[in-house]
KEMAR-125512 format. One record per residue (C-alpha): x, y, z. Coordinates in steps of 0.02 Angstrom, whole numbers, plus 50000, padded with zeros to 5 digits. Each point is the difference from the previous one (the first is absolute). Layout:
N
XYZ
...
REM end
This chain:
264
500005000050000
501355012950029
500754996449859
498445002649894
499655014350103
501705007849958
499604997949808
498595009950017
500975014050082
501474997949854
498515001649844
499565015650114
501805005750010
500174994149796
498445011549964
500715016350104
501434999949900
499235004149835
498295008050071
500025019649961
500195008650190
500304985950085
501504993250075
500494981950084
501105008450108
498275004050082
499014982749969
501624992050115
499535014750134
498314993950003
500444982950012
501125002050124
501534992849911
500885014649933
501694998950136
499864981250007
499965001449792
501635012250016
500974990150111
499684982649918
500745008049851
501495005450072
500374987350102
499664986249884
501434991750021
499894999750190
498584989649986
499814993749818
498744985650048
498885014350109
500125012149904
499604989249812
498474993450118
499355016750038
500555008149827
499454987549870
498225001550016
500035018149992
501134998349841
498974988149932
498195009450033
500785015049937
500734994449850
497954992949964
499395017650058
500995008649866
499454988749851
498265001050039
499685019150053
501075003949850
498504994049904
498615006950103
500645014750019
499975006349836
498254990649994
499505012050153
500945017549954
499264997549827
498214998150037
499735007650172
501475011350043
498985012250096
499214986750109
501714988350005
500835019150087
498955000050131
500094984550056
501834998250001
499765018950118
498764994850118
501344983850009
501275011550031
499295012550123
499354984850093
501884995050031
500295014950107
499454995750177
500864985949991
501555008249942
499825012550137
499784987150135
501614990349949
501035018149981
499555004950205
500544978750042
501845005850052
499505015950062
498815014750047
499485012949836
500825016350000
499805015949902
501595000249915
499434981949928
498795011049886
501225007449922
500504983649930
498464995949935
499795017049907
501775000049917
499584982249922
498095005549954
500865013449935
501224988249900
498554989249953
499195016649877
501535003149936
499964981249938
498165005549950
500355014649897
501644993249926
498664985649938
498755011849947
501095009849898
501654990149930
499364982649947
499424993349822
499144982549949
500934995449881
500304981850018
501505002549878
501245009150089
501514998150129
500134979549988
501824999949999
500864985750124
500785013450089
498835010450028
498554986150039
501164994750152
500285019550058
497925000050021
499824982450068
501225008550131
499165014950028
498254989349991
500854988750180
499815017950085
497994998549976
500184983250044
501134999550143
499305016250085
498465002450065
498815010049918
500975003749850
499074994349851
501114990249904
498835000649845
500155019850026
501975001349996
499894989449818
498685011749933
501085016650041
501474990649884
498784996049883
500124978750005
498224998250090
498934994049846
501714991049924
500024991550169
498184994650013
500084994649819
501414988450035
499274993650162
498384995049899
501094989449886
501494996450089
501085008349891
501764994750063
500755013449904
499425015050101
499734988650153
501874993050031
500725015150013
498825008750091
500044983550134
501875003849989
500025017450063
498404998250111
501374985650112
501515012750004
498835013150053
498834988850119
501854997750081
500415015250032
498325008550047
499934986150118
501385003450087
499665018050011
498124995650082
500734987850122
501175015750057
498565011250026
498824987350093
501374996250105
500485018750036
498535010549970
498354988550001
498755011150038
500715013249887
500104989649865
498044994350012
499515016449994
501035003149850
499014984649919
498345006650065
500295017549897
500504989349844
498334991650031
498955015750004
501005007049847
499454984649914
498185002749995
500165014649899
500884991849844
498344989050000
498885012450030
499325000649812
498375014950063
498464993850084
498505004249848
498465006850086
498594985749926
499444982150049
502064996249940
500625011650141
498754989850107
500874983549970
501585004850018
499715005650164
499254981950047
501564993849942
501095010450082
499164996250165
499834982649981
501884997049955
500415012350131
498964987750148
500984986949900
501515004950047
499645005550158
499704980650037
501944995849946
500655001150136
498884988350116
REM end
């Protein structure tokens, strides 16, 4: 059962890391395995027969969570994008509370912990408008080797921190559709390079995350709780004042009690 249990919680992790917003830093908050997940990495060598029992599943639910949101993704964004947004926001927001109750677990809130969360908000619309402003579609465009692994190790930031949308990071250098295209039909091509760079960079961001939990935990929550809130607006796609708006609001608040119920 736990094993089954932790394949569910890899095809979650799998579908973060290509969902617009989202980020499986986040999903491993939720589930309560995001330091475990760190150190097992790490250490893997400590422990190789611990850590490969704890790991594979995850791996293997992922890798199963990427092949089949690829598909139903563009299935979703193509035929109800505005209702899809909301959902994945009221999923979002919904993470909060329980983000906020694991940021006070080492110790007490103070004011200057705000001014964490705002300089990563902050950080988080600058991602926005960057997105907004400087990326094409064109599914033609920057597919070089080199270049492929230089985004798959910029994409391990989205992936590795929390609340940094990985799917966000590979829109702003313009390999977002290229990379959904080849997830849909495992186009090794684009996809071995990119797995390439997203390890080096996994690596490193890893080790920088472990420094900062083990330093500055609460701090570093709060920094993930700003990226969080930035987040929602690069879904936000307008709320339409009809029956539409109406449904999109059910959404929203049924996704958001969704996720409320993670953590229990």
């Amino acid at each position: 059962m736990n094993f089954l249990q932790s394949c569910i919680k890899g095809i979650a992790l799998g579908a973060g890391a290509i969902l617009p917003g989202i980020s499986s830093g986040v999903l491993c908050v939720i589930f309560g395995i995001y330091e475990k997940l760190v150190d097992s990495i790490l250490s893997f060598f400590r422990d190789v027969k611990g850590n490969f029992k704890f790991l594979f599943p995850l791996v293997f639910g992922g890798f199963i969570g990427v092949v089949l949101f690829g598909n139903i993704l563009k299935f979703l964004f193509e035929t109800y994008p505005t209702y899809t947004n909301f959902a994945f926001i009221g999923l979002i927001l919904g993470c909060i509370p329980t983000l906020l109750k694991k940021a006070n677990e080492h110790s007490k809130f103070k004011p200057s912990y705000f001014l964490y969360t705002m300089a990563s908000f902050l950080l988080a619309l600058l991602l926005l408008y960057l997105e907004k402003n400087f990326i094409t579609t064109d599914l033609h465009v920057n597919t070089t080797p080199l270049y492929l692994t230089f985004s798959g190790f910029i994409m391990s930031v989205g992936v590795v921190v929390p609340g940094v949308s990985s799917s966000v990071l590979l829109m702003i250098l313009n390999v977002y559709p290229i990379y959904l295209e080849a997830v849909s039909t495992i186009n090794l091509y684009i996809l071995f390079p990119m797995g390439i760079g997203l390890i080096l960079g996994g690596i490193f961001f890893l080790k920088l995350i472990q420094f900062c939990l083990n330093h500055y935990f609460s701090q570093t929550y709060y920094c993930i709780i700003g990226f969080i809130l930035g987040s929602t607006f690069i879904l936000y796609p307008g709320l339409p004042f009809n029956l539409s708006g109406l449904i999109c609001c059910l959404w929203f608040a049924l996704s958001f009690k969704v996720a409320t119920l993670f953590e229990k």
